[in-house]
Backbone of each chain as nested JSON, in Angstrom:
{
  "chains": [
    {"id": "A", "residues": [
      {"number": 1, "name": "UNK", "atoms": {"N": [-50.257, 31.125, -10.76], "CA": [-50.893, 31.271, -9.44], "C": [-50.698, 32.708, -8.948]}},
      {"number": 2, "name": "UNK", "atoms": {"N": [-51.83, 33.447, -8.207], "CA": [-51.438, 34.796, -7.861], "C": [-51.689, 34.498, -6.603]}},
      {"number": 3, "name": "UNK", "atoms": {"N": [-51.762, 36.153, -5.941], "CA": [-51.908, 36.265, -4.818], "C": [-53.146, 37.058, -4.27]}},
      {"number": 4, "name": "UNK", "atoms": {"N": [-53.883, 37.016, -3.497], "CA": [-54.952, 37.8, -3.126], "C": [-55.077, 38.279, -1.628]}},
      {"number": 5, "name": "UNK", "atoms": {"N": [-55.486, 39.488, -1.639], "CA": [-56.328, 39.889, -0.553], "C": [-57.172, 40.449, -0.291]}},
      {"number": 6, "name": "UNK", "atoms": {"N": [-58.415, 39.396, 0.802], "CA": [-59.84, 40.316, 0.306], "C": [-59.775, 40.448, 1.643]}},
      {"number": 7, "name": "UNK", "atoms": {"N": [-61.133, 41.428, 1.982], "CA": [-61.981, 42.011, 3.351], "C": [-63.281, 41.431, 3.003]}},
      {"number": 8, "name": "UNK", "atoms": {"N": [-63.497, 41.395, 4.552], "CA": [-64.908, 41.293, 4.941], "C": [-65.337, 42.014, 5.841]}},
      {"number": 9, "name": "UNK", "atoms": {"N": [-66.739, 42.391, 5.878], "CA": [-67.007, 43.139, 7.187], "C": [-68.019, 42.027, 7.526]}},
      {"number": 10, "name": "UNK", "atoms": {"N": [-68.402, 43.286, 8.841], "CA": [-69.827, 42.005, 9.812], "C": [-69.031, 41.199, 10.526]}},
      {"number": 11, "name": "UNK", "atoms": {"N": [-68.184, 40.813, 10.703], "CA": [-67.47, 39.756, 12.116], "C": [-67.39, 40.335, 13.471]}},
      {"number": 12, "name": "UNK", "atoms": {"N": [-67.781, 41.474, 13.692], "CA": [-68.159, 42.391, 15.17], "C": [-68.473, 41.375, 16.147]}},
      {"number": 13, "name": "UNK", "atoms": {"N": [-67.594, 41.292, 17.27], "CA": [-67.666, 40.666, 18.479], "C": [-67.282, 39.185, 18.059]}},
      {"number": 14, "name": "UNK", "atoms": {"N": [-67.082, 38.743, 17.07], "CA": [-66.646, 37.421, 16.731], "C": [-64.985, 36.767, 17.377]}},
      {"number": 15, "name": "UNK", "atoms": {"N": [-65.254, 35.274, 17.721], "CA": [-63.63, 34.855, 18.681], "C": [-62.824, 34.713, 17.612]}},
      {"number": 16, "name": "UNK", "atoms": {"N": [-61.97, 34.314, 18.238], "CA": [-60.671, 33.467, 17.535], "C": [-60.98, 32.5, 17.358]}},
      {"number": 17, "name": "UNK", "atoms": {"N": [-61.959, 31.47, 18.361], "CA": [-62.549, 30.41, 17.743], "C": [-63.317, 30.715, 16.645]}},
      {"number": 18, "name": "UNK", "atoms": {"N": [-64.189, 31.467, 15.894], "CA": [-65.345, 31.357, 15.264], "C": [-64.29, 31.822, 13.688]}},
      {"number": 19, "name": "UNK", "atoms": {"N": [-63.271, 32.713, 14.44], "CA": [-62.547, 33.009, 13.285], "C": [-61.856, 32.239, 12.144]}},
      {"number": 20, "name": "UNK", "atoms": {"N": [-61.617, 30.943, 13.578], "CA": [-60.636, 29.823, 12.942], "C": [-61.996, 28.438, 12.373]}},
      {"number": 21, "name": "UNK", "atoms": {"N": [-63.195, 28.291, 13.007], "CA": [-63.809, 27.691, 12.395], "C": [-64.481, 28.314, 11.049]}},
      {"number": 22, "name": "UNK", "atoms": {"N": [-64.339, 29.667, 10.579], "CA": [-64.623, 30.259, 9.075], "C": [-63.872, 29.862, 8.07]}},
      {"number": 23, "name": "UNK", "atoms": {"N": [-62.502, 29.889, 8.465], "CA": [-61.131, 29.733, 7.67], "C": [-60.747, 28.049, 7.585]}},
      {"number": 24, "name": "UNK", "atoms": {"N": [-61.689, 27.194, 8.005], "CA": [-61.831, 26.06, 8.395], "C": [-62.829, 25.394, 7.485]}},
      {"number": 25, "name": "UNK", "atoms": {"N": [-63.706, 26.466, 7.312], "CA": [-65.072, 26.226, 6.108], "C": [-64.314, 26.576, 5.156]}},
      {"number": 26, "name": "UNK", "atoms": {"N": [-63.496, 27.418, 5.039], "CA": [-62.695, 27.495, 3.536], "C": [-62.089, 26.633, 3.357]}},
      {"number": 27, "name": "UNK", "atoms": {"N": [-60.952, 25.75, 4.088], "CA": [-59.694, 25.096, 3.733], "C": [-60.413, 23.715, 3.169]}},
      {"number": 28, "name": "UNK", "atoms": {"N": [-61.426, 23.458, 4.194], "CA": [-62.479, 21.984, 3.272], "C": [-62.736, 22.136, 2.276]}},
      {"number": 29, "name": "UNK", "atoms": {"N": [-62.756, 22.99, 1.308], "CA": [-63.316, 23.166, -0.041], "C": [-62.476, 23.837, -1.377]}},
      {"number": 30, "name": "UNK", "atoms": {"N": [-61.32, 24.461, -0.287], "CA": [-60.427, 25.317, -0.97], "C": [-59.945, 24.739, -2.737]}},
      {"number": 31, "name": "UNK", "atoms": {"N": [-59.665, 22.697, -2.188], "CA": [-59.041, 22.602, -3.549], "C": [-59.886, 22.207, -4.723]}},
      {"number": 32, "name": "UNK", "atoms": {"N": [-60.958, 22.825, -4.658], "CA": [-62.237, 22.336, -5.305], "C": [-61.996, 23.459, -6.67]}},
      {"number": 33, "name": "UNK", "atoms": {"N": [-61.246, 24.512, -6.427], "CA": [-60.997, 25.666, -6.793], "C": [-59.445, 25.723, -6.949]}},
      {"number": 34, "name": "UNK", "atoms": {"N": [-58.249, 24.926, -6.605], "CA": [-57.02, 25.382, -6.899], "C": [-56.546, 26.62, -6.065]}},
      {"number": 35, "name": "UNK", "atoms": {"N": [-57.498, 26.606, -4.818], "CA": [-57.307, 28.13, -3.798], "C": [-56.563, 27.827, -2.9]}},
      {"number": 36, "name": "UNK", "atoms": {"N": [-55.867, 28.217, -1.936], "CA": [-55.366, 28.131, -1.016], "C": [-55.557, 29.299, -0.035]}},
      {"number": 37, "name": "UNK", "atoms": {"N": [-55.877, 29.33, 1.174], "CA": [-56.142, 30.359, 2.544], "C": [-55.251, 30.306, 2.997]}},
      {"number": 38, "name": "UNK", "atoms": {"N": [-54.395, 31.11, 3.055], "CA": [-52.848, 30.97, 3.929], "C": [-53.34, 31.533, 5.098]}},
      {"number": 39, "name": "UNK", "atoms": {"N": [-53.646, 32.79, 5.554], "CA": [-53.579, 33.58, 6.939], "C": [-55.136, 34.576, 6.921]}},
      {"number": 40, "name": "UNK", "atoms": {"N": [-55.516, 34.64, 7.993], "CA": [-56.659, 35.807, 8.124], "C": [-56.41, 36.482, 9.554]}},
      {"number": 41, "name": "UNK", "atoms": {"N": [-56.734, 37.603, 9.205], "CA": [-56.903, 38.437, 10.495], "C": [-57.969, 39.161, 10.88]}},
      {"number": 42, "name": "UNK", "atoms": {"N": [-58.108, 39.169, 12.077], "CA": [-59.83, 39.64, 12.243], "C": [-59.471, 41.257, 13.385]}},
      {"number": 43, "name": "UNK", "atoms": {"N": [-60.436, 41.819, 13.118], "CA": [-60.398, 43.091, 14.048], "C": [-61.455, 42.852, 14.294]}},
      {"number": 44, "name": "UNK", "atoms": {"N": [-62.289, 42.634, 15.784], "CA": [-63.417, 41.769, 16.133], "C": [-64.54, 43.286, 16.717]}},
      {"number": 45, "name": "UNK", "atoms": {"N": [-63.8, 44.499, 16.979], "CA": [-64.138, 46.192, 16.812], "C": [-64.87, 46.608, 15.657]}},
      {"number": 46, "name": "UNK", "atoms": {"N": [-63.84, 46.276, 14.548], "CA": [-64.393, 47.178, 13.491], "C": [-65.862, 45.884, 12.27]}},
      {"number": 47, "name": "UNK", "atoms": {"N": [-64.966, 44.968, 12.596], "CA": [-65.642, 43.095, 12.098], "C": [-64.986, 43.268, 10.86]}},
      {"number": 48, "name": "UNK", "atoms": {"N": [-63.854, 43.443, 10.728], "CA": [-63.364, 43.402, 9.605], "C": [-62.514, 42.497, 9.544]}},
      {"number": 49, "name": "UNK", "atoms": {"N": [-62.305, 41.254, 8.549], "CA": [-61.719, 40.107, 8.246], "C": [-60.616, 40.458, 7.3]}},
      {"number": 50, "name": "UNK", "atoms": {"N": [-59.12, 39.993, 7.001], "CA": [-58.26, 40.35, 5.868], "C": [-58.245, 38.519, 5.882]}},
      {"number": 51, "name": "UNK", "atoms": {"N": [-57.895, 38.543, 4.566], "CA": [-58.112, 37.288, 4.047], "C": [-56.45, 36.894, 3.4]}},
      {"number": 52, "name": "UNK", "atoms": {"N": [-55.287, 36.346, 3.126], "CA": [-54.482, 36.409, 2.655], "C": [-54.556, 34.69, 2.042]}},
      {"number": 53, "name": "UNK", "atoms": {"N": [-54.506, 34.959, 0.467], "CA": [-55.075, 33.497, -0.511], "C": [-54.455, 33.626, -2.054]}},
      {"number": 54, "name": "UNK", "atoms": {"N": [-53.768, 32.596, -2.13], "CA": [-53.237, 32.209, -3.445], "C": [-54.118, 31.298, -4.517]}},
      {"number": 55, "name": "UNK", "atoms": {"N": [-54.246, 31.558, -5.755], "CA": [-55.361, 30.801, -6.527], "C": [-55.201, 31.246, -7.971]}},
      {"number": 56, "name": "UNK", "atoms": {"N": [-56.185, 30.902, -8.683], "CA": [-55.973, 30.891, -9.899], "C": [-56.852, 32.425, -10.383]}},
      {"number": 57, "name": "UNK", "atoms": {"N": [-57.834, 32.478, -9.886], "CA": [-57.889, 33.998, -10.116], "C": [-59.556, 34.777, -9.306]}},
      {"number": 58, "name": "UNK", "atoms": {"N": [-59.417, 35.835, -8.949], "CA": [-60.188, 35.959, -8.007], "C": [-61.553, 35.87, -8.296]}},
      {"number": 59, "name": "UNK", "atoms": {"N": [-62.028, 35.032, -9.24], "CA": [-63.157, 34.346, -9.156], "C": [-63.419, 33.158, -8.249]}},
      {"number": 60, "name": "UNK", "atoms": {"N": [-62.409, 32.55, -8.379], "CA": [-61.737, 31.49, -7.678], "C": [-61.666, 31.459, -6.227]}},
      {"number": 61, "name": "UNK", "atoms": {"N": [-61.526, 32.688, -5.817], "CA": [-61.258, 33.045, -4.468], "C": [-62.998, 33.219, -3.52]}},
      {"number": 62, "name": "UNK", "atoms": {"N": [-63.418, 34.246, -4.956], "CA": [-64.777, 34.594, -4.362], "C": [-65.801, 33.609, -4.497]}},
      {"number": 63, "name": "UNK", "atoms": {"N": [-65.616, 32.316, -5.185], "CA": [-66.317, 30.851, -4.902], "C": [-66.268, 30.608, -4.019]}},
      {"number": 64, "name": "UNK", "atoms": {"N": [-65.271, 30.169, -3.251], "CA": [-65.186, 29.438, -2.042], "C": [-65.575, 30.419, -1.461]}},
      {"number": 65, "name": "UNK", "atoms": {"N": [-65.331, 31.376, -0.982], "CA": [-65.838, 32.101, 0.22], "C": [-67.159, 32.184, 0.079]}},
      {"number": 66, "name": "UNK", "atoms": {"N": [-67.701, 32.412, -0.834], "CA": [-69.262, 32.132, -0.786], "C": [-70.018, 30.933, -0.317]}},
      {"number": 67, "name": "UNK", "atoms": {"N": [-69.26, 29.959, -0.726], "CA": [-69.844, 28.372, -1.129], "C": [-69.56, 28.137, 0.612]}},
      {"number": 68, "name": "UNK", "atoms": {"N": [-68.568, 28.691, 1.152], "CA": [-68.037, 28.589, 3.082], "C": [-68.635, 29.246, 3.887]}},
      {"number": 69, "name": "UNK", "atoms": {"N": [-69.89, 30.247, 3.101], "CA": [-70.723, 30.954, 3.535], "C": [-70.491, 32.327, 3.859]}},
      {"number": 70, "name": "UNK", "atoms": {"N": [-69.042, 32.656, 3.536], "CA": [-69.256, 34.01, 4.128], "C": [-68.302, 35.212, 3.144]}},
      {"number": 71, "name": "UNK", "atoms": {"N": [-69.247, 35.545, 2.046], "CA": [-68.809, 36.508, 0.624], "C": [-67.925, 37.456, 1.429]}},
      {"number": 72, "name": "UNK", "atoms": {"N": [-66.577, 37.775, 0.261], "CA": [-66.118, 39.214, 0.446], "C": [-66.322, 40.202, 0.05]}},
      {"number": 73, "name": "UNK", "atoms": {"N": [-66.275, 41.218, 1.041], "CA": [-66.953, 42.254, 0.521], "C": [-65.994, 43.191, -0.704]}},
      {"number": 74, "name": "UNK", "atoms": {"N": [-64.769, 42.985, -0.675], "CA": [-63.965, 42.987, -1.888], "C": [-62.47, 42.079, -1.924]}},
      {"number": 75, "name": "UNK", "atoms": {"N": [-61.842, 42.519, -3.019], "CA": [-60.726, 40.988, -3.63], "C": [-60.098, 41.898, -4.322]}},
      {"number": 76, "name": "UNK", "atoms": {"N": [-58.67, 41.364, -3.453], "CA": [-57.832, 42.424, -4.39], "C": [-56.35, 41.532, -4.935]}},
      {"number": 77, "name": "UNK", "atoms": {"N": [-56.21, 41.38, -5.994], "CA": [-55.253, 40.909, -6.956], "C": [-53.791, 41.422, -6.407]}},
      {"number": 78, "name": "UNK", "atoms": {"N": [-52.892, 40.746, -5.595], "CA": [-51.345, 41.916, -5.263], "C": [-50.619, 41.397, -6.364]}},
      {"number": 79, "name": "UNK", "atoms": {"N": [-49.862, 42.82, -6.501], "CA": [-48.935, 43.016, -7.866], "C": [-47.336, 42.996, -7.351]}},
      {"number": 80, "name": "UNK", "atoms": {"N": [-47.626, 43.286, -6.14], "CA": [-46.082, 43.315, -5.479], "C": [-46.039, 42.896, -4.097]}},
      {"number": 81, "name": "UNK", "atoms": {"N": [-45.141, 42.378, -3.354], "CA": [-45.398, 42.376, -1.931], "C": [-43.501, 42.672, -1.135]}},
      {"number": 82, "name": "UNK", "atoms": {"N": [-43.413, 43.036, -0.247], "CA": [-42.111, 43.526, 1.136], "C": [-42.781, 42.426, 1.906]}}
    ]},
    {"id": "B", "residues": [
      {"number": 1, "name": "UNK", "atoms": {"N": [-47.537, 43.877, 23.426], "CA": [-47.608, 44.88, 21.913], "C": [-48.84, 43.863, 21.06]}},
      {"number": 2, "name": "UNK", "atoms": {"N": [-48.942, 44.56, 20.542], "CA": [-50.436, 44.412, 19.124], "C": [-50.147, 44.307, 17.855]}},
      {"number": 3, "name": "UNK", "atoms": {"N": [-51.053, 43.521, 17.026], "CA": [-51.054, 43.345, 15.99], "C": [-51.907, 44.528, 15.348]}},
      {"number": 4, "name": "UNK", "atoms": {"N": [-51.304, 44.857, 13.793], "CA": [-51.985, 46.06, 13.039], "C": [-52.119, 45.319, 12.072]}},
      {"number": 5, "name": "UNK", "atoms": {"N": [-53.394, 45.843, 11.591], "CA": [-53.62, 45.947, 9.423], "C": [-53.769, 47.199, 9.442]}},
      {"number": 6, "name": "UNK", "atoms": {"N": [-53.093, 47.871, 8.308], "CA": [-53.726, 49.232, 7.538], "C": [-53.871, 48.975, 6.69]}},
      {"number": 7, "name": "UNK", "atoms": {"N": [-54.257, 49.882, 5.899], "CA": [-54.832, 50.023, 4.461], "C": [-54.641, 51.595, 4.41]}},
      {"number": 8, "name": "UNK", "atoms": {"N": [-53.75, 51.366, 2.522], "CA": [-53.474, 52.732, 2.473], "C": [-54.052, 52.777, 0.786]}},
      {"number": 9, "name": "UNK", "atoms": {"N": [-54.751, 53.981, 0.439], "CA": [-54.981, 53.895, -1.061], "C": [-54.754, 54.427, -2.161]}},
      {"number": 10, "name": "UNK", "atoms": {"N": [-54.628, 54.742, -2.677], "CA": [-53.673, 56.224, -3.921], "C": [-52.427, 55.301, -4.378]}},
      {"number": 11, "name": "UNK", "atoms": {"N": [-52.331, 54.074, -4.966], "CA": [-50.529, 53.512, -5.209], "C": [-51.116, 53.285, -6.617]}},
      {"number": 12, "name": "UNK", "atoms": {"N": [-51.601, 53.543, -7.3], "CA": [-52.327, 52.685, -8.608], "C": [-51.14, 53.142, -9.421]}},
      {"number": 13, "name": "UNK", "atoms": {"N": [-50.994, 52.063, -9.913], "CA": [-49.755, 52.191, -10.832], "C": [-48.225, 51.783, -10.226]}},
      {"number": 14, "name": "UNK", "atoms": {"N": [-48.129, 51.912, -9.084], "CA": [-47.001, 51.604, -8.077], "C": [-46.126, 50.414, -8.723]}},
      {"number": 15, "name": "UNK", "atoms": {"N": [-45.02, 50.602, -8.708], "CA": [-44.101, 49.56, -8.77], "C": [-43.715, 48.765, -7.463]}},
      {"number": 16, "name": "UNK", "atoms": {"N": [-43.225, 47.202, -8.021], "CA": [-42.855, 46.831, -6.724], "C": [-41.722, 47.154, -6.19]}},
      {"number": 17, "name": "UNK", "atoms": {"N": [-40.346, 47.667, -6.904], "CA": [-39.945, 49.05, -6.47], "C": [-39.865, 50.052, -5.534]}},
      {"number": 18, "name": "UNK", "atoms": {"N": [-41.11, 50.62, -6.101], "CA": [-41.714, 51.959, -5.807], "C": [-42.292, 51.315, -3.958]}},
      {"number": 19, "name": "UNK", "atoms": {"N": [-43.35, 50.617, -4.044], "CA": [-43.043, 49.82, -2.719], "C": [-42.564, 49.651, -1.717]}},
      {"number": 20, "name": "UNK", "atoms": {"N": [-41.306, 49.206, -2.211], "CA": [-39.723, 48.352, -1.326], "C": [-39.425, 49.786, -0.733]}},
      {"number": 21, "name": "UNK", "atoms": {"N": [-39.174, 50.811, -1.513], "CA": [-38.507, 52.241, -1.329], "C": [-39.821, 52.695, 0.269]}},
      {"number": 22, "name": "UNK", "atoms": {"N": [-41.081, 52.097, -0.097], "CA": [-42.045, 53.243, 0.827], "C": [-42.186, 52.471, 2.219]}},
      {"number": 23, "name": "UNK", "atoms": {"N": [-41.516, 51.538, 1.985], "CA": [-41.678, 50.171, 3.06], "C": [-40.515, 50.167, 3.816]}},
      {"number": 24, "name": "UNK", "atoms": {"N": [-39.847, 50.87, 3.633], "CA": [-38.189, 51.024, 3.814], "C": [-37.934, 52.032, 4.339]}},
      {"number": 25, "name": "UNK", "atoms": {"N": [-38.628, 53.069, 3.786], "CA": [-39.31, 54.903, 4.887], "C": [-39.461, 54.155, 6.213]}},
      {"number": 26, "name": "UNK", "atoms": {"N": [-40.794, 53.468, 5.967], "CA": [-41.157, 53.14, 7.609], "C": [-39.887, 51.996, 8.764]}},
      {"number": 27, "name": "UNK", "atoms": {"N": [-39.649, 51.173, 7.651], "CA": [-38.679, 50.552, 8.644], "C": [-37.667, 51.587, 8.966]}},
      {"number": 28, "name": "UNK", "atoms": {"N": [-36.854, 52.627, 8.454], "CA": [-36.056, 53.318, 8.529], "C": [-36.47, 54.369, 9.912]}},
      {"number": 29, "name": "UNK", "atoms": {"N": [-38.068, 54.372, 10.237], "CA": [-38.238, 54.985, 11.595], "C": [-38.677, 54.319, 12.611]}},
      {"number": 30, "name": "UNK", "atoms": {"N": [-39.028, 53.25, 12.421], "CA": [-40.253, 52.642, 13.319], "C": [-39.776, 52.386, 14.573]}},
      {"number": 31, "name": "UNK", "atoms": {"N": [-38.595, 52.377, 14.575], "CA": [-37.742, 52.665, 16.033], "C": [-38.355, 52.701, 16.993]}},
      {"number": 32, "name": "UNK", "atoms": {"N": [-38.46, 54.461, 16.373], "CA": [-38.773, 55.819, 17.289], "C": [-40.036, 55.583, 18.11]}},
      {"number": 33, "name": "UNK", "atoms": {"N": [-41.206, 54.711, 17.756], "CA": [-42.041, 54.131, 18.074], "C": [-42.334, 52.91, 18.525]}},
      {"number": 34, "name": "UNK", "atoms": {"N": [-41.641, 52.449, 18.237], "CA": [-41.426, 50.744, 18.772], "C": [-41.901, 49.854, 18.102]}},
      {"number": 35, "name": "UNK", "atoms": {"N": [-42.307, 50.362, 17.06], "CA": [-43.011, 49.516, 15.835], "C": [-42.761, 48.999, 14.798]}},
      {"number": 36, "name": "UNK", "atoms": {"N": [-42.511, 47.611, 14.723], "CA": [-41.779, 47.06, 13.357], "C": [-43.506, 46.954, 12.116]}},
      {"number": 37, "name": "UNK", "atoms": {"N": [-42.725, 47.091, 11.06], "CA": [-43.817, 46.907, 9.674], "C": [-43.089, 45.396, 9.175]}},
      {"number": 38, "name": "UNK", "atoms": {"N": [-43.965, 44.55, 8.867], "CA": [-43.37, 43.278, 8.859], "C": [-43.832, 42.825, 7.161]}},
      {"number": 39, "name": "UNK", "atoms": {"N": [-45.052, 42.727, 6.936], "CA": [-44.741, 42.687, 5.461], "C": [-46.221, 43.587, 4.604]}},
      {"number": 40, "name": "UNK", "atoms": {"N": [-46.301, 44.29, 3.677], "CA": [-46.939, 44.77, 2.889], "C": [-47.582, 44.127, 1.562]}},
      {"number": 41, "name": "UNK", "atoms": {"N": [-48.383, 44.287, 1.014], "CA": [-49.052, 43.898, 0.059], "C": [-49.809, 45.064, -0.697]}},
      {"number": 42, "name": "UNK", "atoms": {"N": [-48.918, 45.183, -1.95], "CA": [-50.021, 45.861, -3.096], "C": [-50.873, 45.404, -4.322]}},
      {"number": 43, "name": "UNK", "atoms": {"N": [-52.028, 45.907, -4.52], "CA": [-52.32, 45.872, -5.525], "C": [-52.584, 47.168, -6.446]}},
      {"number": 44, "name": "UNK", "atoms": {"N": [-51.627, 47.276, -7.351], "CA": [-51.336, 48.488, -7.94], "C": [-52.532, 48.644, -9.069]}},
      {"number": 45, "name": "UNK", "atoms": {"N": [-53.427, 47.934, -9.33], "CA": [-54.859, 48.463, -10.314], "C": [-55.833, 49.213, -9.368]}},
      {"number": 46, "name": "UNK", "atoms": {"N": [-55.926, 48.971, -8.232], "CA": [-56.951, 49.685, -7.323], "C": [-56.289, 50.554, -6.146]}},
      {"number": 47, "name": "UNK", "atoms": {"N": [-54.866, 50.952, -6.491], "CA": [-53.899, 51.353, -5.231], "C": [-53.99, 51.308, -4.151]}},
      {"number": 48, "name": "UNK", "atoms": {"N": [-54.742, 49.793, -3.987], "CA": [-54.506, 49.501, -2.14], "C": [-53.294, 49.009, -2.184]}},
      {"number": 49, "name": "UNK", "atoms": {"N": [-52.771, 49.239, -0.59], "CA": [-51.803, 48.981, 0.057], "C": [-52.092, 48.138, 1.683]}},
      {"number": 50, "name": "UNK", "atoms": {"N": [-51.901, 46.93, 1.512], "CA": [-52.124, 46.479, 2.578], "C": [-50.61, 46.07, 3.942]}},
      {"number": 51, "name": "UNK", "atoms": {"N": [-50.367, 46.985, 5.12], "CA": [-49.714, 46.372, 5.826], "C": [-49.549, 45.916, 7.059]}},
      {"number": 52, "name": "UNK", "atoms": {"N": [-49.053, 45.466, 7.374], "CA": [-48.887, 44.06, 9.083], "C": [-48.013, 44.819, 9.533]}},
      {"number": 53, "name": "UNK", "atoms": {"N": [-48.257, 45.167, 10.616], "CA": [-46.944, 45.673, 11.728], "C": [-47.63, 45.228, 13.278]}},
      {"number": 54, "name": "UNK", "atoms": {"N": [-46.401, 45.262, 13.836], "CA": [-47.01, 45.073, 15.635], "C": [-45.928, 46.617, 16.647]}},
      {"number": 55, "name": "UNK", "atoms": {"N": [-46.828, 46.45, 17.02], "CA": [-46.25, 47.879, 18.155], "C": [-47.235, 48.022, 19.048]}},
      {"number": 56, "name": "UNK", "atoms": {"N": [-46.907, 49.339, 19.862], "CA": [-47.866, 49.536, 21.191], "C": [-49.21, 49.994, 20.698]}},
      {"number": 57, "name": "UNK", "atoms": {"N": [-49.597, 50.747, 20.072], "CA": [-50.729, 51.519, 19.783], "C": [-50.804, 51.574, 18.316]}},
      {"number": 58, "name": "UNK", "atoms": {"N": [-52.293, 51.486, 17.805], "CA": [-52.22, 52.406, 16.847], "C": [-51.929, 53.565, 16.415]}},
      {"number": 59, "name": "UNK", "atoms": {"N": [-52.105, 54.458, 17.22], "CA": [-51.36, 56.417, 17.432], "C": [-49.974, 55.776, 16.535]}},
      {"number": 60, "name": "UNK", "atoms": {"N": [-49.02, 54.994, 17.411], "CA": [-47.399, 54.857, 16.669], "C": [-47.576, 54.392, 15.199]}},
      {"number": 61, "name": "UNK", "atoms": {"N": [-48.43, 53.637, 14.937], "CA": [-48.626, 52.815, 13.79], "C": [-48.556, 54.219, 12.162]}},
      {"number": 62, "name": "UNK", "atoms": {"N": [-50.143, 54.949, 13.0], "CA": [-50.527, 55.784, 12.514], "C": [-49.271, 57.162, 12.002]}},
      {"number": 63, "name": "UNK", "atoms": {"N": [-48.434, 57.664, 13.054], "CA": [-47.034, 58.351, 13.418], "C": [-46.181, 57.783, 12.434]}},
      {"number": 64, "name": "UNK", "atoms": {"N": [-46.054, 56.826, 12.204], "CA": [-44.791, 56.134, 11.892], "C": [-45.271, 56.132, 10.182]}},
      {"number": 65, "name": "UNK", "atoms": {"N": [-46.43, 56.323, 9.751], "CA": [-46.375, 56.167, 8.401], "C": [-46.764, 57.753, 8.123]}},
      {"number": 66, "name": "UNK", "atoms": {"N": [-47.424, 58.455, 8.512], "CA": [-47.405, 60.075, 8.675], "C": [-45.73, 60.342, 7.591]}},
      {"number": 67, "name": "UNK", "atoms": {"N": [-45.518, 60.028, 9.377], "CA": [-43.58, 60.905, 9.264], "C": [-43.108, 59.922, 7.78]}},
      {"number": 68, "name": "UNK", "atoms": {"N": [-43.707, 59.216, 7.464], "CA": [-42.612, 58.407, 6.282], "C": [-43.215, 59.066, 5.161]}},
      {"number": 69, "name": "UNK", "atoms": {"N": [-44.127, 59.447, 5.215], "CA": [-45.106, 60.096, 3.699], "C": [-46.167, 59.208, 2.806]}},
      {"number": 70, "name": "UNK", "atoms": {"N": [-46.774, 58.55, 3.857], "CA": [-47.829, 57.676, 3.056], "C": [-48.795, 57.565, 4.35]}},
      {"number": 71, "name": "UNK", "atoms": {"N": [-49.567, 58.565, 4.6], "CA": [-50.384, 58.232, 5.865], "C": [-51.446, 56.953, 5.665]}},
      {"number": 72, "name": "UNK", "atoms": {"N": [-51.558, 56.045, 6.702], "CA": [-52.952, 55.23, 6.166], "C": [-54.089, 55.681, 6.415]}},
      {"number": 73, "name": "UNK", "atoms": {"N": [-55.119, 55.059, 5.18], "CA": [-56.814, 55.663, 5.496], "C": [-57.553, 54.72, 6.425]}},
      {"number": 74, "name": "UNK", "atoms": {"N": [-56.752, 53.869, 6.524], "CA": [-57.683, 52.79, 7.631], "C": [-57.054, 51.99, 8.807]}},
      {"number": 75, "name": "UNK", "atoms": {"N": [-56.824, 52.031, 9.678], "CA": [-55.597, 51.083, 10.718], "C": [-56.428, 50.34, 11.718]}},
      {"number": 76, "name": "UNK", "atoms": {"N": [-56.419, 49.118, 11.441], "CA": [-57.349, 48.233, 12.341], "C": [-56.432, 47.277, 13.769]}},
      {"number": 77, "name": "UNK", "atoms": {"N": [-57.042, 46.808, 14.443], "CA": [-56.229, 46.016, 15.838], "C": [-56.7, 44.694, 15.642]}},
      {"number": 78, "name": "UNK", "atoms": {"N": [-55.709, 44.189, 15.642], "CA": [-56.428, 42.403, 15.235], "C": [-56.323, 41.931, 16.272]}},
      {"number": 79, "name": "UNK", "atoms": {"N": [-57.397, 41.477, 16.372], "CA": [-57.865, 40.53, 17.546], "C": [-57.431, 39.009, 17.668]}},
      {"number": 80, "name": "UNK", "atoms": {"N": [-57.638, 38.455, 16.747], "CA": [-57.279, 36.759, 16.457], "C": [-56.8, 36.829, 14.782]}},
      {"number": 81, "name": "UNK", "atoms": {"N": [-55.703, 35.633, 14.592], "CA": [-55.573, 35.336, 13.379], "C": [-55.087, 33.987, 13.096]}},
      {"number": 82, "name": "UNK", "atoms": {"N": [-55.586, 33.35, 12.206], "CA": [-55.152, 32.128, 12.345], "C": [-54.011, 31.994, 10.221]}}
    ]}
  ]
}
């Protein structure tokens, strides 16, 4: 199992509600894939989404987010984490 | 106080190590600013560096990794996170 973190852009002016019903479209589908969505953070300024997700590999990751409707714009594999 | 993401890029190859040591700069000042760095994430094939801190401003955020020797290329304000 690894670890991932992707971005998204385009969430400009988006709530905390809309944030938590996205991450909500993921978690319904997540184990369809062996994924898990632990945490996201949104900067609702810039519309930039951080995604923090454990899975089998970031194909895996970038399924569901597609299939939840909303692709990342990249996916990044962590090798280390503090 | 506020929530931060940065993003820093140039670590390709980075150890997790190498990391702990640059993560440890900033806790070693963040004092001075009022800003704790709470946890980091690399992925050392594409040398992003992703990290979480909360403090007053971005300016300190920004300051606090300057003075440590790893400035970030991107520092966002999170709005909501679930």
């Amino acid at each position: 199992m690894a670890t991932f973190m992707d971005v998204h852009s385009g969430f400009v002016g988006v709530s905390g509600a809309q944030l938590r019903e996205a991450h909500d479209a993921d978690l319904a589908i997540e184990k369809d894939e062996g994924v898990h969505f632990d945490r996201a953070w949104l900067d609702s300024e810039s519309g930039k989404v951080f995604c923090l997700a454990t899975g089998p590999s970031r194909e895996a990751v970038i399924r569901i987010h597609e299939r939840a409707g909303h692709p990342a714009a990249e996916v990044y594999e962590i090798t280390a984490e503090v």
